[in-house]
C-alpha positions as CSV (number, residue, x, y, z in Angstrom):
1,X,29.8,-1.9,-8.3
2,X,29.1,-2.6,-4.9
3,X,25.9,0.6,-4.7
4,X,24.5,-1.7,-8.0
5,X,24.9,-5.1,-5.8
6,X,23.5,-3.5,-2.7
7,X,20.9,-1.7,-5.0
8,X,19.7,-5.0,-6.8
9,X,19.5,-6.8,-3.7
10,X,17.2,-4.4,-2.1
11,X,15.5,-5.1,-5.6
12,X,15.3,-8.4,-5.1
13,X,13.4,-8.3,-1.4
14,X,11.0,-6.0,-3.0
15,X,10.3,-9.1,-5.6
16,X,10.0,-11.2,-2.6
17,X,7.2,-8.6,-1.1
18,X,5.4,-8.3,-4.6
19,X,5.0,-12.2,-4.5
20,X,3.4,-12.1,-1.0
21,X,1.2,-9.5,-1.9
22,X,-1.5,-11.4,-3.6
23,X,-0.8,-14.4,-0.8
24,X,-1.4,-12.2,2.2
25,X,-3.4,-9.2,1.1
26,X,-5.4,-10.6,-1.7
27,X,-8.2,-12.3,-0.2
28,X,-10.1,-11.0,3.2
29,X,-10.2,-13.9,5.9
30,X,-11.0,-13.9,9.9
31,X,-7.3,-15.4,10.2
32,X,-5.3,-12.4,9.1
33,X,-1.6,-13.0,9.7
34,X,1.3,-11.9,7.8
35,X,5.0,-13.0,7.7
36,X,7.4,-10.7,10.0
37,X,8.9,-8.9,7.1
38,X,5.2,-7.6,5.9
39,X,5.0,-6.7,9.3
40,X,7.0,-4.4,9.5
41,X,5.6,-2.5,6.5
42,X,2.5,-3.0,7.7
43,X,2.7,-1.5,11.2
44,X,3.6,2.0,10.4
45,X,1.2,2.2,7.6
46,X,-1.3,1.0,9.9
47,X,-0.6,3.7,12.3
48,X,-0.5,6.2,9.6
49,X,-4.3,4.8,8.4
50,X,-5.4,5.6,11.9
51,X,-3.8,9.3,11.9
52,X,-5.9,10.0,9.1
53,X,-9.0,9.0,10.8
54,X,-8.0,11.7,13.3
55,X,-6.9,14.5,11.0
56,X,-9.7,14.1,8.6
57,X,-12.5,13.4,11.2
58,X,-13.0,17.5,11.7
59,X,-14.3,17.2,7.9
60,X,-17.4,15.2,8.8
61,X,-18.2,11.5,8.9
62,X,-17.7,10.4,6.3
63,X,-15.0,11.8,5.1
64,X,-13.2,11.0,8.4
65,X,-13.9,7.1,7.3
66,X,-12.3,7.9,4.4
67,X,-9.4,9.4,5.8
68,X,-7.3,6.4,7.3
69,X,-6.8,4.9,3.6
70,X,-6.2,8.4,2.3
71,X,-3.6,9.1,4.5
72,X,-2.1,5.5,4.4
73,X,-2.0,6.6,0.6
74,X,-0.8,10.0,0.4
75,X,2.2,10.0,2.8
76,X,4.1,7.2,1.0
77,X,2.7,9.5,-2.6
78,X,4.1,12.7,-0.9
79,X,7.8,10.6,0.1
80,X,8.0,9.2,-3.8
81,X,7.2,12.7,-4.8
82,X,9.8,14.5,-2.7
83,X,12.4,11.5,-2.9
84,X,11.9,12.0,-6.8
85,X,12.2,15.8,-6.2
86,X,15.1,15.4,-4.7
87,X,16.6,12.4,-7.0
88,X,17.0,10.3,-4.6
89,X,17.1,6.5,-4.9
90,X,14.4,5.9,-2.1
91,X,12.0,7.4,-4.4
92,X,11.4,4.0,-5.7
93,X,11.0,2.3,-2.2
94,X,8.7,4.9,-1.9
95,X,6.4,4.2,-5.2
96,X,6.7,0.7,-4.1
97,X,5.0,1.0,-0.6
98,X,2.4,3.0,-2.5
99,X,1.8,0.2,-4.3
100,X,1.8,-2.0,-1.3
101,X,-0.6,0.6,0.9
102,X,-2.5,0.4,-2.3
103,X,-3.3,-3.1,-2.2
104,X,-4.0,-3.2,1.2
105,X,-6.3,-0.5,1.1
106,X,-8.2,-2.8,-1.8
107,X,-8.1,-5.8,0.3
108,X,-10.3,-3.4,3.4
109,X,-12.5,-2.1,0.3
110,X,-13.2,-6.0,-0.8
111,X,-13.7,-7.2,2.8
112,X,-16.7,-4.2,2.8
113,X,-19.1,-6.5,2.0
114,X,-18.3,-9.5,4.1
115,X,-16.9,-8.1,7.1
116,X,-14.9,-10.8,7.7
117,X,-11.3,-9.1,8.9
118,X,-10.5,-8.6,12.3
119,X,-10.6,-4.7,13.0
120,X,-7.9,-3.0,15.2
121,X,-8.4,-3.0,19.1
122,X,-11.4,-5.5,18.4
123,X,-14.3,-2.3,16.9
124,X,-17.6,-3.8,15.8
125,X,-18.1,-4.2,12.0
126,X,-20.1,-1.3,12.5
127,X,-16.6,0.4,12.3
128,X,-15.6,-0.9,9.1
129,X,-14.6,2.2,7.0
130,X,-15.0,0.6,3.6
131,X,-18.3,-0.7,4.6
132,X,-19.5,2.7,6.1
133,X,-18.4,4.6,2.7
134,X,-19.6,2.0,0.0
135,X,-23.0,2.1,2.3
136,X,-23.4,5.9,2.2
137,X,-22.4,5.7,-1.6
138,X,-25.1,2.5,-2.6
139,X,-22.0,0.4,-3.6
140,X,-21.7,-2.3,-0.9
141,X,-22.5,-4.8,-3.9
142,X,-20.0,-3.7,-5.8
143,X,-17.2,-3.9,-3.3
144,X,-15.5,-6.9,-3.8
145,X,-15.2,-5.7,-7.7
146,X,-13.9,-2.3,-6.8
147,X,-11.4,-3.6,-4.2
148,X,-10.4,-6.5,-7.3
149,X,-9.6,-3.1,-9.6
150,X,-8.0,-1.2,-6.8
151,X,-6.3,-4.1,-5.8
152,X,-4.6,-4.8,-9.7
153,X,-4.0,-0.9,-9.9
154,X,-1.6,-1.2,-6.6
155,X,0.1,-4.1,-8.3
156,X,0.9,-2.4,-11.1
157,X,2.3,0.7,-8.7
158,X,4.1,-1.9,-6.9
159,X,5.7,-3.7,-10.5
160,X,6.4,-0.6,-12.1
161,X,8.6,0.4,-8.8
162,X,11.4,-2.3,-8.9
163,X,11.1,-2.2,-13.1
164,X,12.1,1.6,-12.6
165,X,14.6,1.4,-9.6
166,X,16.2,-1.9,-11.0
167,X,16.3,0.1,-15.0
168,X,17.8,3.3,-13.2
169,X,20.3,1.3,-11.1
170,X,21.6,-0.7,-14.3
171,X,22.1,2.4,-16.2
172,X,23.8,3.8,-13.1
173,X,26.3,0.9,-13.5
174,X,27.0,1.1,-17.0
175,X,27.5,4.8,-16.9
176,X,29.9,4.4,-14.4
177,X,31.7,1.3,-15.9
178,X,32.0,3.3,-19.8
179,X,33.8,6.4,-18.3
């Protein structure tokens, strides 16, 4: 009984992130702040969105501009997928921070077009990934409408996270309370 209180209250803080989502990482503004607890998502995947610059930069330009929001994707993917692998009950933290490196991914892809975040270490907006790629690719129009998709897509990831650890945690309770 206590795992299923523990697990529902780790549950419930994941609610509390899915409601800032859409508050912090919704719309692009010059003022981007975020509340300590987002923070500290945030920083890490920030970190691993710059390692991918570096790791895919040997594969050309733009490509490497791709690369810090394919990383900041694909090592919380890889996690879920090994965490599910291995049955483990991270595997839903895992999906969830997809979700959340998902939507902030979408909010960089939105800003594209008006260049209005602040960049890390103070770069030129000539340094603006999202920009860069929808530029090469004759999309900087459509930014703001792929970013709203993208965005929607990583709430969904992020929903469909808690809805699975929360199911699998309440049918880890009654399983344990009908033998």
């Amino acid at each position: 009984m206590i795992k299923f209180i523990f697990s529902i209250a780790w549950y419930l803080l994941l609610v509390y992130f899915l409601i800032l989502i859409p508050q912090y990482l919704y719309l692009p503004t010059r003022e981007f702040s975020l509340p300590f607890l987002m923070l500290l998502v945030r920083f890490p995947i920030l970190y691993i969105h710059e390692a991918g610059h570096f790791f895919f930069g040997f594969f050309g330009k733009t490509v490497m501009f791709m690369g810090g929001s394919l990383m900041q994707l694909l090592v919380p993917l890889v996690w879920y997928f090994f965490a599910r692998k291995e049955n483990s009950s991270l595997q839903y933290l895992a999906l969830f921070i997809t979700g959340f490196s998902i939507c902030d991914v979408s909010l960089y892809m939105k800003d594209a077009g008006m260049l209005l975040l602040p960049l890390i270490g103070g770069l030129s907006k000539v340094h603006h990934d999202w920009a860069n790629i929808f530029s090469v690719w004759g999309l900087l129009d459509e930014s703001y409408a792929i970013g709203e998709v993208v965005f929607w897509i990583g709430m969904f990831v992020a929903v469909f996270a808690i809805y699975s650890g929360v199911k699998e945690a309440v049918t880890e309770c009654r399983s344990l309370h009908s033998s």
